[in-house]
C-alpha atoms as one frame of an Amber mdcrd trajectory, in Angstrom:
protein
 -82.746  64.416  67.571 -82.685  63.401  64.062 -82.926  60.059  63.197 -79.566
  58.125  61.693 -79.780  57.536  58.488 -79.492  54.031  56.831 -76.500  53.208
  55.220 -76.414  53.184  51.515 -76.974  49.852  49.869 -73.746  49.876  48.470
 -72.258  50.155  51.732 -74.338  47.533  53.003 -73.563  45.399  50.381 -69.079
  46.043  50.971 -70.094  45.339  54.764 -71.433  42.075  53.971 -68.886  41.034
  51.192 -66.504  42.078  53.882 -68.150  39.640  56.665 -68.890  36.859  54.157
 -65.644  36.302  52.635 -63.826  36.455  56.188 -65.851  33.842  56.857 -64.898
  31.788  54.107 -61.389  32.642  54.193 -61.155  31.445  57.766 -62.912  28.217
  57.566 -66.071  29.537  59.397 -67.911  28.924  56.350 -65.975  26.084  55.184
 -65.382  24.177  51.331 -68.349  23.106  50.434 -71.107  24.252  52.454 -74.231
  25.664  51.363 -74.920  29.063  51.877 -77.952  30.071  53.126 -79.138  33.819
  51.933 -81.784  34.286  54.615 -79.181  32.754  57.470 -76.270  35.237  56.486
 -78.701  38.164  56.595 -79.753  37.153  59.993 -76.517  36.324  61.404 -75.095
  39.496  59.623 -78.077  41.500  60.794 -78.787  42.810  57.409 -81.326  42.156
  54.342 -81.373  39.908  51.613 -80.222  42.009  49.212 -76.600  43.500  50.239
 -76.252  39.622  50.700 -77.034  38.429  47.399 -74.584  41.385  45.855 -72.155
  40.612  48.455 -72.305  36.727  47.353 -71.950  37.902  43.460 -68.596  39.647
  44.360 -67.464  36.518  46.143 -68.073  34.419  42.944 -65.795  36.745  40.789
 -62.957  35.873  43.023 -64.087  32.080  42.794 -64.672  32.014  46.463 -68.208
  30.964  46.254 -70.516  28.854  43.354 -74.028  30.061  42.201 -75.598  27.160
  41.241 -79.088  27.675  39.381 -82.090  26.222  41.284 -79.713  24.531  43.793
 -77.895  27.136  45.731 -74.560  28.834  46.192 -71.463  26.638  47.531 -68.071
  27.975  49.224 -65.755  26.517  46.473 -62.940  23.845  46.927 -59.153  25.171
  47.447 -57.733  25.393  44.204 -54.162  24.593  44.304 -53.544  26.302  40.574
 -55.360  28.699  41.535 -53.662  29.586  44.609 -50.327  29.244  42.540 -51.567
  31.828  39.832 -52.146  34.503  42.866 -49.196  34.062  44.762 -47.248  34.266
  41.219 -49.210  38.160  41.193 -48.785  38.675  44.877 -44.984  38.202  44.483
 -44.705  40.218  41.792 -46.409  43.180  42.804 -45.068  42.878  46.772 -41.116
  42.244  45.175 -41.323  44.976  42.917 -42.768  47.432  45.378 -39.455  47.406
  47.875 -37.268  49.405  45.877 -39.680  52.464  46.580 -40.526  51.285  49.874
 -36.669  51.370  50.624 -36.315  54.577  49.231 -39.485  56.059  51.376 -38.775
  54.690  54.515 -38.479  57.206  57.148 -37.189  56.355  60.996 -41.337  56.985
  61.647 -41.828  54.069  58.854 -39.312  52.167  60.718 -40.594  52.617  64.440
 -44.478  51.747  63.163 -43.053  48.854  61.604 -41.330  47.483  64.715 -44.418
  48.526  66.797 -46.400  45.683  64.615 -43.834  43.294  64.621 -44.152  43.458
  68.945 -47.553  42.954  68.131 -47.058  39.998  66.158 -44.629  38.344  67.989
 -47.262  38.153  71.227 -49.604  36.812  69.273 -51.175  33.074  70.491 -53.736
  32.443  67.641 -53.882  32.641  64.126 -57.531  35.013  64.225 -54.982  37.451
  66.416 -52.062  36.992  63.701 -53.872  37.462  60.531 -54.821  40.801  60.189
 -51.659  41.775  61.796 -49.862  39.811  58.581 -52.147  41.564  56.283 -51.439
  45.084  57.757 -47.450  44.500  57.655 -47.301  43.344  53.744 -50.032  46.642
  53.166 -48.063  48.614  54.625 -44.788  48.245  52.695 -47.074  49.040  49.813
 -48.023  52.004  51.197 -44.559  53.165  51.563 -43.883  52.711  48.219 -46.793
  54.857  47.000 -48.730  51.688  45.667 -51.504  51.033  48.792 -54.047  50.922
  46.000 -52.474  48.258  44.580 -53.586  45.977  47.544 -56.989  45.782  46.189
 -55.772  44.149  42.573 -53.595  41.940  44.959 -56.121  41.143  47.233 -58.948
  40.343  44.749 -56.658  38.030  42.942 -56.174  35.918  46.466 -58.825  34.351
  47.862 -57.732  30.908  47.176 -54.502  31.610  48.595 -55.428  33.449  51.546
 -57.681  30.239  52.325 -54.328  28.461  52.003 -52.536  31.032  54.170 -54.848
  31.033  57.129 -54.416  26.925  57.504 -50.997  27.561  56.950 -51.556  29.292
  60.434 -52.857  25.796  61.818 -49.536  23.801  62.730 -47.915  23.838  58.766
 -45.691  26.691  59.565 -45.813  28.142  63.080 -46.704  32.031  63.688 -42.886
  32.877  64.584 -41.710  31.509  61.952 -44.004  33.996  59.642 -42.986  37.074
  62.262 -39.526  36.219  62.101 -39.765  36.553  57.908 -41.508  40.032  58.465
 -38.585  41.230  60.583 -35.697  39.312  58.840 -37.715  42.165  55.747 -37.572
  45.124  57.674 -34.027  44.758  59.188 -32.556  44.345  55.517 -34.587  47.159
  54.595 -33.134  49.507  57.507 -29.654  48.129  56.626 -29.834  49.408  52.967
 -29.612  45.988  51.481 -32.861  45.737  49.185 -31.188  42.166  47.622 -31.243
  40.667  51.113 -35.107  42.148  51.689 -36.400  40.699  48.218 -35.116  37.772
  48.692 -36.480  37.236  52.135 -39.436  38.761  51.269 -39.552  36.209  47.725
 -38.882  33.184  50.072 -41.428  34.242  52.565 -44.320  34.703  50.315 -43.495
  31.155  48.984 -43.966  29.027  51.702 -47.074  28.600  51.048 -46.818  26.643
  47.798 -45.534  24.271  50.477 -47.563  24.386  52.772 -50.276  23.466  50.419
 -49.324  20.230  49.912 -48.798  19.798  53.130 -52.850  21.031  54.150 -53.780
  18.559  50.869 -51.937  15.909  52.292 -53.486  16.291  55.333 -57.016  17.793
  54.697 -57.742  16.457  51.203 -61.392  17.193  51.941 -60.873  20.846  51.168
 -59.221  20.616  48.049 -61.807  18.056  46.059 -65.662  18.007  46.446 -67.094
  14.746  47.070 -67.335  11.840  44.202 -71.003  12.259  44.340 -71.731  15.557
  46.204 -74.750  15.756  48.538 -76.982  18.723  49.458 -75.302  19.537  53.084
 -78.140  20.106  56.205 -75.841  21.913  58.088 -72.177  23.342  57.612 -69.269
  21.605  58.011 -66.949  21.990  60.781 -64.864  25.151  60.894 -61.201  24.381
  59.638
């Protein structure tokens, strides 16, 4: 049999920029901690290298910090920052439902719903997530504008920091599946003022809920008066 061969490094490198950033969006790898090169490749099962690109991406989104002859840090939650992307996010999302409305076929509709069950018997926020992500994609897709995700979702990584606390007690997960339905059921009803508008007041929650997380978790929003080099990470939010 022929052997498999390795993945391209550029592969490699998407797989671990993939892993990483989960990790810092949910907390795993939390504000502030020092990232280890040589621990990520052997927790990710991978080289050095794919790591290091991976962790150059992640700075262009502001996720992470290269510091010369110190190390790289997962950055502090941004609150203007987080404001600037859901400004993007709501624009792009909002303007996107007037083709979605148009494409949307009773298959559309019956996916749709599908994912909303799914949602709704979700316990956790790791289980709701995704399934948030994959609704909002979606209607993008419908429109004709799923490559526009990727300029959305490179723009957020401060905010989807924000949204995955958000997750944590702020807002509860039925309140965030009952938005995504109150959507689609103005959508199916032909009434694309009534699906903006929900779909406007959903996406900004979470410039509340970010004062409530600051309020609340202050630690994650500014570094330490006189930082310290971390021995081990901190807890996972």
């Amino acid at each position: 049999m022929p052997a498999t061969p390795a993945l391209p490094r550029t592969s490699a490198r998407m797989m671990a920029y993939a892993q990483i950033r989960d990790r810092i969006i949910t907390g795993l790898d939390a504000p502030g901690a020092l990232l280890s090169e040589n621990e990520l490749a052997l927790i990710l099962g991978t080289s050095r290298q794919p790591i290091r690109e991976a962790l150059l991406l992640i700075a262009q989104e502001g996720l992470v910090e290269i510091r010369p002859q110190s190390g790289t840090y997962v950055t502090y939650i941004d609150p203007q920052i987080v404001a600037q992307a859901q400004f993007i996010r709501e624009a792009v999302e909002v303007a996107s439902l007037k083709e979605c409305a148009q494409n949307l076929t009773p298959d559309h509709v019956d996916a749709l719903r599908e994912l909303l069950d799914r949602q709704d018997r979700c316990t956790s926020r790791d289980e709701f997530y995704p399934l948030d992500e994959e609704f909002h994609r979606s209607l993008l897709a419908i429109a004709g504008h799923e490559t526009a995700w990727a300029t959305v979702a490179n723009a957020k990584g401060h905010l989807d920091r924000a949204r995955y606390l958000g997750l944590s007690g702020f807002r509860g997960i039925p309140a965030y599946a009952g938005d995504h339905r109150e959507v689609l059921d103005a959508l199916v009803a032909g009434d694309l003022g009534a699906a903006e508008d929900r779909l406007r007041r959903h996406l900004r929650f979470i410039l509340e809920d970010v004062i409530s997380i600051r309020e609340s978790r202050p630690e994650l929003f500014a570094a330490p008066a006189q930082p310290e080099r971390r021995t081990r990470r901190p807890a996972r939010a």
